[in-house]
N, CA, C and O atoms as CSV, one atom per row, in Angstrom:
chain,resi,resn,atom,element,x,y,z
A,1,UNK,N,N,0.853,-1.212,0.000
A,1,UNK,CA,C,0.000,0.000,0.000
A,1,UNK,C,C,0.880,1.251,0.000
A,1,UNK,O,O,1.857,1.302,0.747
A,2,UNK,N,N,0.606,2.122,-0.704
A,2,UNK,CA,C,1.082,3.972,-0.656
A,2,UNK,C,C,0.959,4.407,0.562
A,2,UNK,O,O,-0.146,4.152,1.042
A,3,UNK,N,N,1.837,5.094,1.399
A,3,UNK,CA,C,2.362,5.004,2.776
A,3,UNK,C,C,1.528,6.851,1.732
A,3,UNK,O,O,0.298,6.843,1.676
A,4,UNK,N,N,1.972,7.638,1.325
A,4,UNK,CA,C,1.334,8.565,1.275
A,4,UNK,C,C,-0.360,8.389,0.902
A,4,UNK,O,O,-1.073,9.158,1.547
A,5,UNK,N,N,-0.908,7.687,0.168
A,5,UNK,CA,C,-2.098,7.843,-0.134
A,5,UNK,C,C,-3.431,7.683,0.982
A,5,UNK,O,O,-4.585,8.109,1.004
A,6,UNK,N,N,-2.243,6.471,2.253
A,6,UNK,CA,C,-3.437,6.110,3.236
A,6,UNK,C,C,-3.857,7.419,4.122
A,6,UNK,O,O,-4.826,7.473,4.879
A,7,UNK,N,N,-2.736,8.658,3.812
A,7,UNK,CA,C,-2.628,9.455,5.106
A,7,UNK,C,C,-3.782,10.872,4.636
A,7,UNK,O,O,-3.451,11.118,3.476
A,8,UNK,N,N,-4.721,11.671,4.955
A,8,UNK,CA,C,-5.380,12.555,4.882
A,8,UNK,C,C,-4.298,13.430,4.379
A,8,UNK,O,O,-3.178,13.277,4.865
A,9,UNK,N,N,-4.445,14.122,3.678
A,9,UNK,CA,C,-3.284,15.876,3.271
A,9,UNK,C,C,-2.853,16.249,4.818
A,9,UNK,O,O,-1.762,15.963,5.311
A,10,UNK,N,N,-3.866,16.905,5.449
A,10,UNK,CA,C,-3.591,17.695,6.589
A,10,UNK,C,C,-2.735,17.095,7.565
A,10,UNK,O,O,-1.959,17.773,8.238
A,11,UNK,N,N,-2.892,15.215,7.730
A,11,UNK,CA,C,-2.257,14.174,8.820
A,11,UNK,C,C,-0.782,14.565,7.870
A,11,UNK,O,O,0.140,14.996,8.563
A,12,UNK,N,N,-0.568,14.473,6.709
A,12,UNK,CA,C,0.616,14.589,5.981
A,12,UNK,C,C,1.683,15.574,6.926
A,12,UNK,O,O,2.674,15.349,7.622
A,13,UNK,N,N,0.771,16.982,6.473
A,13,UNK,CA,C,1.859,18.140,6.852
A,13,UNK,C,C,1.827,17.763,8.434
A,13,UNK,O,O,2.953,18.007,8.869
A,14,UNK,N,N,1.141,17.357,9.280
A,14,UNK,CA,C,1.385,17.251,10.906
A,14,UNK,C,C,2.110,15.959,11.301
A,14,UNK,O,O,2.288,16.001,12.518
A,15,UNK,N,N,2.689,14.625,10.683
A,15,UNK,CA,C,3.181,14.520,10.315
A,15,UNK,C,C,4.510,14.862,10.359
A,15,UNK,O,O,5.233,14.446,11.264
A,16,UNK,N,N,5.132,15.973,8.990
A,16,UNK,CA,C,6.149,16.270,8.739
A,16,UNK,C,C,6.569,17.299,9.899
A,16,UNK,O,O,7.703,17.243,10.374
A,17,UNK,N,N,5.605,18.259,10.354
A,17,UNK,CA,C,5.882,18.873,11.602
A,17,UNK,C,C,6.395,17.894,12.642
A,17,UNK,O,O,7.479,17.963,13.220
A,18,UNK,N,N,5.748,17.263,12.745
A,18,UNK,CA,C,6.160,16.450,14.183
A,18,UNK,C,C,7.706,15.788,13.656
A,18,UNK,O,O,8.596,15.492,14.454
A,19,UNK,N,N,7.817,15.627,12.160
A,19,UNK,CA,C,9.613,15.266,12.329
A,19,UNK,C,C,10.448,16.061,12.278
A,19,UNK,O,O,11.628,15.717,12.341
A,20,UNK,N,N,10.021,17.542,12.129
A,20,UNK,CA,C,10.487,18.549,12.012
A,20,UNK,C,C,11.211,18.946,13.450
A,20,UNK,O,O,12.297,19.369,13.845
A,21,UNK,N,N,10.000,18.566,13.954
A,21,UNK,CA,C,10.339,19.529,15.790
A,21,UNK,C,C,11.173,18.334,16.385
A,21,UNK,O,O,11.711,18.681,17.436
A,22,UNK,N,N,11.451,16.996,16.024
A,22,UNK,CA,C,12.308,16.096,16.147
A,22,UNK,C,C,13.686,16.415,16.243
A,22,UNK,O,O,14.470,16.285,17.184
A,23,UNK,N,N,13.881,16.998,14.735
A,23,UNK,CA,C,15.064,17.162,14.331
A,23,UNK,C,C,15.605,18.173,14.730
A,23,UNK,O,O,16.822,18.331,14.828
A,24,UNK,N,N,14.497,19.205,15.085
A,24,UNK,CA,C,15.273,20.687,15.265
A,24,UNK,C,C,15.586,20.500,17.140
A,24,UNK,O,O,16.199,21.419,17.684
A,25,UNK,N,N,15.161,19.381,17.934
A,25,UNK,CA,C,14.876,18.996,19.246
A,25,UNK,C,C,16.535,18.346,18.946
A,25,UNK,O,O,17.539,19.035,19.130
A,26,UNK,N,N,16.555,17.636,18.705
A,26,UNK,CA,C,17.711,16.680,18.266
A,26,UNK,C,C,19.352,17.518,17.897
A,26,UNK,O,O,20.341,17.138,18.522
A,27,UNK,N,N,19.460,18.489,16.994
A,27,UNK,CA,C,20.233,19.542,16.789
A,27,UNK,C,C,20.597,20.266,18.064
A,27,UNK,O,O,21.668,19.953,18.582
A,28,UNK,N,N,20.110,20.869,18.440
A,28,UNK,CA,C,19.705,21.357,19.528
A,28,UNK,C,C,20.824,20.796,20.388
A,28,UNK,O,O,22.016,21.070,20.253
A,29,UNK,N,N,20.274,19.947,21.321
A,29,UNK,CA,C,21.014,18.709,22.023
A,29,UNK,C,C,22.113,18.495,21.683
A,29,UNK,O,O,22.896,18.418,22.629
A,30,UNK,N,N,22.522,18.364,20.749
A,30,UNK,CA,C,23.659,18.002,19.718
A,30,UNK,C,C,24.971,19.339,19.871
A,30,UNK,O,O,26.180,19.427,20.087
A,31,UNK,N,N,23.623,20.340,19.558
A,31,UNK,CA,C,24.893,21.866,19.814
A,31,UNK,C,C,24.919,22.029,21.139
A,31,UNK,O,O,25.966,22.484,21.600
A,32,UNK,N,N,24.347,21.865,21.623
A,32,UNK,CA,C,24.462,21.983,23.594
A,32,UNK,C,C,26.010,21.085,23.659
A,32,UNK,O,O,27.138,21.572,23.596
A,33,UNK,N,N,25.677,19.817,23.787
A,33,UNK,CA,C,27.508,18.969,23.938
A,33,UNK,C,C,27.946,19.465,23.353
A,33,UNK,O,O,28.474,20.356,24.018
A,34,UNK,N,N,28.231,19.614,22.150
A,34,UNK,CA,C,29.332,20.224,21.115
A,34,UNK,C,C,29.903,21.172,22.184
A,34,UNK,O,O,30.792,20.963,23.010
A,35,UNK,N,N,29.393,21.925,22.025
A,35,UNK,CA,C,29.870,23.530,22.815
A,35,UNK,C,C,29.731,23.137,24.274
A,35,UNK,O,O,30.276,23.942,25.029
A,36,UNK,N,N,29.165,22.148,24.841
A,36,UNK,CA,C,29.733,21.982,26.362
A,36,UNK,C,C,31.569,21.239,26.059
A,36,UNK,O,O,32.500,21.455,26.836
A,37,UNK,N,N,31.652,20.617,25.122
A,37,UNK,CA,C,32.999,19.406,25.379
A,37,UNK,C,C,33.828,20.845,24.854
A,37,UNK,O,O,34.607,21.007,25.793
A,38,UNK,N,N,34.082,21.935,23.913
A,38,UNK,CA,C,34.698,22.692,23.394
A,38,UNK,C,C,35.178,23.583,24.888
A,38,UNK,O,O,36.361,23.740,25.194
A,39,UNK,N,N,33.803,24.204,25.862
A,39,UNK,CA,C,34.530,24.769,26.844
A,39,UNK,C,C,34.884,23.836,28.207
A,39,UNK,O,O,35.226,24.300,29.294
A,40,UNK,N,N,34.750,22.683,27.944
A,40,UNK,CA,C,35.714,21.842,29.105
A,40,UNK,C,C,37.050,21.658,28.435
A,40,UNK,O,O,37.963,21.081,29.026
């Protein structure tokens, strides 16, 4: 089955939001250590 066709438009874009705020959650986190291990 079409992993896009089963989903409503609107479930689509909320959805892509919710992997959005994932990734930008995830980055985030990511630059926090970065820049904690740089000033230890």
């Amino acid at each position: 089955a079409n992993y896009g066709r089963e989903l409503a438009p609107g479930m689509v874009w909320v959805h892509l939001a919710y992997l959005g705020g994932l990734v930008a959650v995830g980055l985030t986190l990511a630059n926090r250590n970065y820049r904690r291990r740089l000033t230890e």
